[in-house]
N, C-alpha and C positions, 0 to 999 in steps of 0.2 A: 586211309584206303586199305584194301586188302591185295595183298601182292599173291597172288595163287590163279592157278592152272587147274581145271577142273579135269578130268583123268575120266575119257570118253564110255570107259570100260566101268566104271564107279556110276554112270550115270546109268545106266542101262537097266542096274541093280536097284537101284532107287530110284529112277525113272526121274530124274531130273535133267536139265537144259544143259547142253555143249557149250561151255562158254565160256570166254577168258577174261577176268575184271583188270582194265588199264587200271592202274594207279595213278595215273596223270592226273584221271578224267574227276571233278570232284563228285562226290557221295550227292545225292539228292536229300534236300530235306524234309524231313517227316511230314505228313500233310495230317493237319489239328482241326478238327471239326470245333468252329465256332458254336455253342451252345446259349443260345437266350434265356436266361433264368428270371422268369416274371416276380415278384414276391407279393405273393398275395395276401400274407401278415404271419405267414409260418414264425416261427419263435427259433427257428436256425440262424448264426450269421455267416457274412460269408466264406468266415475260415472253414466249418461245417458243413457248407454246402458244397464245396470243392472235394472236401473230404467223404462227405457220401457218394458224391457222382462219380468218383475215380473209383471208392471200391465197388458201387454197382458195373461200372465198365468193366472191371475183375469176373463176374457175372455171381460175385457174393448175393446169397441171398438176404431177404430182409423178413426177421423175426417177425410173428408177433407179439414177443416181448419187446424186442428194440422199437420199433414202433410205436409200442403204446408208452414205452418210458420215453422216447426221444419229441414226442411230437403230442404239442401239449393240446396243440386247436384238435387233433383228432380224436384225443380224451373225453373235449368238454363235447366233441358232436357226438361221440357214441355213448356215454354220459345221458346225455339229451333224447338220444334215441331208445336205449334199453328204459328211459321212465316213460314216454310219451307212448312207445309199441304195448308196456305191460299197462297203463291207465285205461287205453282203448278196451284191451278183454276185461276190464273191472266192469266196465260200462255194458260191455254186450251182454255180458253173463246175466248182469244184474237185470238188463232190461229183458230177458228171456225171461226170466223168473217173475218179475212184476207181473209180465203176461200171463204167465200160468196161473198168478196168482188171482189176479184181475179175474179170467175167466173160471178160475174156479170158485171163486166167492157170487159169478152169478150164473155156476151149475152148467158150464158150456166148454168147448176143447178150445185148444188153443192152437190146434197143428196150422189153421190157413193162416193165423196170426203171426206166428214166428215164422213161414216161409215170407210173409210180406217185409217182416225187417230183414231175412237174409237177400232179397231182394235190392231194397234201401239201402244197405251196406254197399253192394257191390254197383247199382247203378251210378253211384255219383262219378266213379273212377274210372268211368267208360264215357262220361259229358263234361267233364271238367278237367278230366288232365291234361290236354291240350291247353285248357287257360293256364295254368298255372306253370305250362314251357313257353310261354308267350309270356308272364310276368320274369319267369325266371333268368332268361336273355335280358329281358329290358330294363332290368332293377337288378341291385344287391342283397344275392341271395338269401345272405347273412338276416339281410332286415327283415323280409322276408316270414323268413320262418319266424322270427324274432315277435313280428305282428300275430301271423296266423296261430304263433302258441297263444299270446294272448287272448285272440277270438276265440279258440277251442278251449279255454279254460271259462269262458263266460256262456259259450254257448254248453257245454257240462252242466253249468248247473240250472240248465231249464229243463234236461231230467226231474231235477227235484221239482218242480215244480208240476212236471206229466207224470211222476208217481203221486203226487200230494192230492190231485184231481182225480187220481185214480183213471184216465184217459188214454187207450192204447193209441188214439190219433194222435195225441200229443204226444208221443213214446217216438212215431214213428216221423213226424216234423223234425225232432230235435234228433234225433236220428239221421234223419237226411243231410240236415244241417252240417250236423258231425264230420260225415264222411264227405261232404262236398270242402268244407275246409282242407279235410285231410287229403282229396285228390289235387287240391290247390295247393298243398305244400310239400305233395312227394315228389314233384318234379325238382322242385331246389332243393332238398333234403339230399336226393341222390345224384345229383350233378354237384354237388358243394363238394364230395368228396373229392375230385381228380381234383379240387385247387385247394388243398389241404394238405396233401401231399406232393413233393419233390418230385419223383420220378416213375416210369411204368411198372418195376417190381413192387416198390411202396405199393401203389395203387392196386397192383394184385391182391397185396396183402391185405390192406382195409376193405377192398371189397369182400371178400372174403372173409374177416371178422364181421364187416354189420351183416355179410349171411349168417352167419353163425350166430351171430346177437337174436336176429330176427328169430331163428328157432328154436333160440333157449326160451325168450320173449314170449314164445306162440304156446309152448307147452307148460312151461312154469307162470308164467301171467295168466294163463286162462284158470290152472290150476290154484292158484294166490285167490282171482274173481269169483270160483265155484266154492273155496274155503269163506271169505268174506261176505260174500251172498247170505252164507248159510249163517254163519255163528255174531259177525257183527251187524247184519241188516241190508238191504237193499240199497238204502237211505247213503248207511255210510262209502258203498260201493261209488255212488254217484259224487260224493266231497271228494273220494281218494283220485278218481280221475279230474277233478277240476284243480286240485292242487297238484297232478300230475303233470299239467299243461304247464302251471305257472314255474315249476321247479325246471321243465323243462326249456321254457323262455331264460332263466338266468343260466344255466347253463349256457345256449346258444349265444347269449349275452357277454359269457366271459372270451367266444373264440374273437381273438384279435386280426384285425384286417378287413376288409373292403373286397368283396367276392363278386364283381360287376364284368360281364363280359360285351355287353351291347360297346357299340362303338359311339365316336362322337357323332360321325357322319348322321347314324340311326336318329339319336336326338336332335340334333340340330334338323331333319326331314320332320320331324314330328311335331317338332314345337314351330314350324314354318308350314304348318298343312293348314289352308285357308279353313276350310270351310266344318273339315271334318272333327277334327283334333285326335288328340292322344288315346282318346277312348276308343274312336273310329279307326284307328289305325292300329291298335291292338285287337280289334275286332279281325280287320281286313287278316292281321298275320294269324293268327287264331284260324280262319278259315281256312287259310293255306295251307298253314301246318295238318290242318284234318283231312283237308281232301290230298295231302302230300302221303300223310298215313294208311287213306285206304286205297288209295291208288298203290301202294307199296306192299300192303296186303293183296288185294288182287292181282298183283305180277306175279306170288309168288304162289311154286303149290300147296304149303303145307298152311298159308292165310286165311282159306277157310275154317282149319282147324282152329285158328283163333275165336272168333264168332262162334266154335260150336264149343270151346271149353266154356266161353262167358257163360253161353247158352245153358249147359249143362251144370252149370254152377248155380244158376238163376232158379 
């Protein structure tokens, strides 16, 4: 205990409390915030994790050096990410150019052509990414993306086959295709990060590198796409992003852990649904979730402004 008298006139100055501490009375003890720590297959154990969360209590910040060397699952996703973001502009570039090419070998422009794949790019991630937060709740993330690289590295190379045909319809099918995969996996892509990381600073920080990955990605990837276009081929533009998929599946392949947030409750309702089943009931949440989204854009004022960047983008 503390035997002291607190000196009314000292208080005044410091604007502190009149008050006498008994020594009798005993000291209250510390009150310790219980903390749940899930582990979702991080590569920390738990002397480590103790040891992080005490110095982020300190309010130490979290590197993006220390991050990328301490946290191996968030290497292999952003890894994963800077090959998968830079394959895409191999692909766009390249199919840009086919087009040009296409129409200039039968003497005609290409300007309505290339606004219909900027089009196709950006439609599928305004009908499908809603599915692909409804997969990503109800299954493991991880697999996930793990599948959907696989399908975008197959659906890649029916490019080669819509250049081989010389056919901008088929350019702009496998196009579609493309980007409907990718609005299906950018939901688990970007929610996989908060369970990759330990705590909120972490989590600032990754966000914030895959920003900064994404826009090294957007200017050097497209710039990689417009040099390979030119000097190795169209052709090979189209192999480097299907191999870009597959590199990018081992990748995903190597983060360790099980990144599943649905409950049991949720499956055990689903796989007990008479009539409808599992496909019926990611339907129904699918719907939810959309008409939850635009109801949430219409509450707010600046939600029109979404609809008119799409718009002006389109």
């Amino acid at each position: 205990g503390i035997n002291t008298v607190v000196d009314p006139a000292e208080n005044v100055s410091y604007g502190a409390i009149d008050q006498k501490i008994d020594p009798a009375l005993p000291l209250s003890p510390p009150i310790h915030i219980d903390h749940e720590i899930i582990n979702h297959g991080h590569p920390y154990s738990d002397a480590v994790v103790d040891t992080i969360l005490a110095e982020n209590k300190t309010g130490r910040r979290v590197s993006y050096w220390s991050l990328m060397k301490d946290n191996e699952n968030f290497r292999w996703y952003l890894m994963s990410y800077l090959v998968t973001h830079a394959g895409e502009w191999f692909t766009y570039v390249a199919c840009i150019s086919a087009i040009e090419q296409i129409h200039s070998s039968n003497n005609t422009t290409s300007r309505t052509s290339i606004s219909i794949l900027v089009s196709l790019r950006l439609l599928p991630n305004a009908l499908f990414t809603s599915i692909g937060g409804v997969l990503a709740d109800l299954h493991d993330r991880r697999s996930i993306m793990l599948l959907l690289d696989i399908l975008g590295a197959l659906v890649a190379l029916l490019f080669l086959l819509a250049y081989h045909w010389r056919s901008i319809t088929a350019l702009y099918v496998a196009t579609a295709l493309q980007m409907t995969v990718a609005a299906i996996y950018e939901p688990s892509r970007s929610s996989i990060v908060s369970m990759l990381v330990l705590d909120e600073d972490s989590l600032k920080t990754a966000i914030t590198i895959s920003e900064l990955a994404w826009s090294l990605m957007t200017s050097v990837g497209s710039s990689m796409g417009g040099f390979s276009a030119e000097y190795l081929g169209i052709s090979t533009c189209f192999y480097i992003d299907s191999v870009s998929y597959f590199i990018s599946a081992l990748f995903i392949w190597k983060i360790s852990g099980k990144y599943v947030v649905a409950s049991e409750s949720d499956s055990t309702a689903t796989r007990n649904n008479d009539n409808e089943g599992k496909s019926c009931f990611s339907f129904s949440r699918f719907t939810r979730m959309t008409n939850e989204g635009l109801a949430y854009l219409r509450s707010k004022p600046w939600g029109p402004f979404v609809f008119f960047k799409f718009s002006a983008a389109m």
